[in-house]
C-alpha positions as CSV (number, residue, x, y, z in Angstrom):
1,X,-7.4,-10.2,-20.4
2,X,-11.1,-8.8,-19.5
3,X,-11.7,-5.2,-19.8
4,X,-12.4,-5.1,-16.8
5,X,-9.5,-6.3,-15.0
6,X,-7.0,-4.6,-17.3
7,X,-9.2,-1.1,-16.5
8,X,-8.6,-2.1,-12.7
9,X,-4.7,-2.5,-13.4
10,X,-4.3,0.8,-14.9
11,X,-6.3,2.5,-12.6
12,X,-3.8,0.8,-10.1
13,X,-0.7,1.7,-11.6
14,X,-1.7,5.6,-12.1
15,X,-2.5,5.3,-8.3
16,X,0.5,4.1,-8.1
17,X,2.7,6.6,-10.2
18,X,0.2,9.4,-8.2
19,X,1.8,8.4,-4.8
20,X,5.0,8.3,-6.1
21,X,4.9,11.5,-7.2
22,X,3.6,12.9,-3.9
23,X,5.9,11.0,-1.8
24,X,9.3,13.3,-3.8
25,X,7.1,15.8,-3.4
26,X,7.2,15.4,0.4
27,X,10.8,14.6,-0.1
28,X,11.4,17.6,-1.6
29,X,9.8,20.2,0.7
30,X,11.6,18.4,3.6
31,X,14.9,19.1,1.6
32,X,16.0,15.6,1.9
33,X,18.2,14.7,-1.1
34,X,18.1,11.8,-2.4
35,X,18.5,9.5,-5.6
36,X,16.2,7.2,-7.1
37,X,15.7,4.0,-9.2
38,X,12.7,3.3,-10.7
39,X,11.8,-0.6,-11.9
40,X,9.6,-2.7,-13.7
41,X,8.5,-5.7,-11.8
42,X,5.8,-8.1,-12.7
43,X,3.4,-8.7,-10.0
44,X,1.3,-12.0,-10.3
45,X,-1.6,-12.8,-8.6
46,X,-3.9,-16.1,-8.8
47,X,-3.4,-18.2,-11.4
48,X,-4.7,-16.1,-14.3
49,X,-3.5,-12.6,-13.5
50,X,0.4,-11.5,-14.3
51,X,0.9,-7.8,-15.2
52,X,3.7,-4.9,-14.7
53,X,4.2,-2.4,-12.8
54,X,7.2,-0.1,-11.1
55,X,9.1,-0.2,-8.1
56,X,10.8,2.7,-6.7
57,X,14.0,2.9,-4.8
58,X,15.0,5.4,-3.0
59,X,18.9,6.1,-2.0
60,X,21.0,9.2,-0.1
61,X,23.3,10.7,-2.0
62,X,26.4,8.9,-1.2
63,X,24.3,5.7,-2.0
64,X,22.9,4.4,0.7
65,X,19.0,3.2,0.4
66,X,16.5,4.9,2.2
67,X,13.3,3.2,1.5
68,X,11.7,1.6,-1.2
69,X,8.0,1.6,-2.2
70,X,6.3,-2.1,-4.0
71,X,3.3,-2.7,-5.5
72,X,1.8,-5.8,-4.0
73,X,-1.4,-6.0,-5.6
74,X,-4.0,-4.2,-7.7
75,X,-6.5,-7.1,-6.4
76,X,-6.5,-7.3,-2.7
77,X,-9.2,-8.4,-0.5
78,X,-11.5,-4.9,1.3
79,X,-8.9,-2.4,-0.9
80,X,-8.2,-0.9,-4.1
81,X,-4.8,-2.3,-4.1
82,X,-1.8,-2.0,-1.8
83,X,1.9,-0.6,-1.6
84,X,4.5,-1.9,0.8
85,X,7.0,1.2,2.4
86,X,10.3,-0.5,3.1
87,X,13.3,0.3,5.1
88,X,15.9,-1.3,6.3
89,X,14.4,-2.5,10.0
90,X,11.1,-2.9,8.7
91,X,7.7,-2.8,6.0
92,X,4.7,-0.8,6.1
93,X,1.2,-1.4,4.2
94,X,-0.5,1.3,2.1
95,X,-3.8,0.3,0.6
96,X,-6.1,2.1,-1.3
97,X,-9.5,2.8,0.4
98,X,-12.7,4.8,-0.4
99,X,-15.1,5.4,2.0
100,X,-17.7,3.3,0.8
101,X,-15.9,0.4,0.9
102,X,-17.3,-2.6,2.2
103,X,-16.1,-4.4,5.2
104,X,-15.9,-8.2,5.9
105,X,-16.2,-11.1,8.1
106,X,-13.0,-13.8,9.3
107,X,-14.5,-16.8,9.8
108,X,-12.4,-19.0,12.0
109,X,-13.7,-23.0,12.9
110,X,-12.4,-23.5,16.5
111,X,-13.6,-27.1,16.9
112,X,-16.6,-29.3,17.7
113,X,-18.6,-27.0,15.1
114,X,-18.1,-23.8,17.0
115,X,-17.5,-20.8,14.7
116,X,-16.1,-17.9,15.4
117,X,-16.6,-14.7,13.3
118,X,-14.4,-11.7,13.3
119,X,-15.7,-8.4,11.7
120,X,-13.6,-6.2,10.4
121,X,-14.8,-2.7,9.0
122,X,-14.2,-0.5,6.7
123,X,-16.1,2.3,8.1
124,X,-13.3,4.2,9.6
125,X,-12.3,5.2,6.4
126,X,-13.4,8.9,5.6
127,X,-11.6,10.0,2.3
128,X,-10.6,8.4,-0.4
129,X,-6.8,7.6,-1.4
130,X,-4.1,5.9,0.2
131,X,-4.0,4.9,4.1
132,X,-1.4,3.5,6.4
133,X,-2.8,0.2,7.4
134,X,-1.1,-1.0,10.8
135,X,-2.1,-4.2,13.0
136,X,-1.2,-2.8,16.1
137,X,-3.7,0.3,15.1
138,X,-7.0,-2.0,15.2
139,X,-10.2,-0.2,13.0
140,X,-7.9,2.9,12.0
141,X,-6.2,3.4,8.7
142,X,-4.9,6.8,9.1
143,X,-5.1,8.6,5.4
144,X,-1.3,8.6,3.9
145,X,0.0,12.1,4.3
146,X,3.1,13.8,4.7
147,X,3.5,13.8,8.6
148,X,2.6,9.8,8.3
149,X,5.3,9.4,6.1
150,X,7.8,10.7,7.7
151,X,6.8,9.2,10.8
152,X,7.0,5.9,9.0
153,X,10.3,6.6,7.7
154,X,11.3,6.8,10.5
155,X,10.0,3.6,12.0
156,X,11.4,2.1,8.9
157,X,15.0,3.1,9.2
């Protein structure tokens, strides 16, 4: 594997072990027990590109799961990688953003040569780290922090 790419997965994964350190954190100081199981999974993507990574699952005392965070992707298009938040009634996305990252256009063909182009920016993004990315939220990707969290926890659940 290039350099390159196998500096971008590690980079990845010690974003990834960052935010799961942050997220028992918040666990933590909301006094919210809990148990969890941490797992190697092997995330694939293209043809060329297969490497590992963890999973963490996250379970209530008497065993029942609470939500579990995935890796998706260390190579993922207008992001430094993303993280999927899962409950039991739903998923949430968590990429990685930096405020100079660039946005891009959807180009859609809609017939008899007519194009239609859909921009979609990056500029909302004012610190770097993880961000809650939401379709119903068009052009904001609120910064991952505590209060979002929870609030997503509890969309989750």
């Amino acid at each position: 594997m290039k350099k390159e790419i196998q500096d971008k997965i590690d980079l990845f994964n010690k974003r990834v072990s960052e935010l799961y350190n942050k997220v028992c954190g918040w666990l933590d100081e909301e006094k919210i027990e809990y148990d969890k199981i941490e797992k190697e999974i092997t995330l694939t993507q293209g043809t060329l590109i297969s490497y590992e990574s963890k999973k963490l699952e996250f379970f209530t005392r008497e065993n029942e799961q609470l939500f579990s965070l995935t890796p998706y992707g260390a190579f993922v298009i207008a992001a430094e990688g993303r993280v999927q938040l899962a409950g039991s009634s739903g998923e949430e996305s968590l990429v990685y953003l930096k405020p100079d990252t660039p946005g891009f256009e959807i180009v859609e063909k809609i017939g008899n040569g007519v194009i239609n182009t859909i921009p979609f920016k990056m500029n909302a993004v004012k610190e770097e780290g993880w961000h809650w990315v939401a379709e119903q939220i068009i052009g904001k990707k609120p910064l991952f922090t505590k209060e979002v969290f929870l609030a997503l926890l509890e969309r989750i659940n």
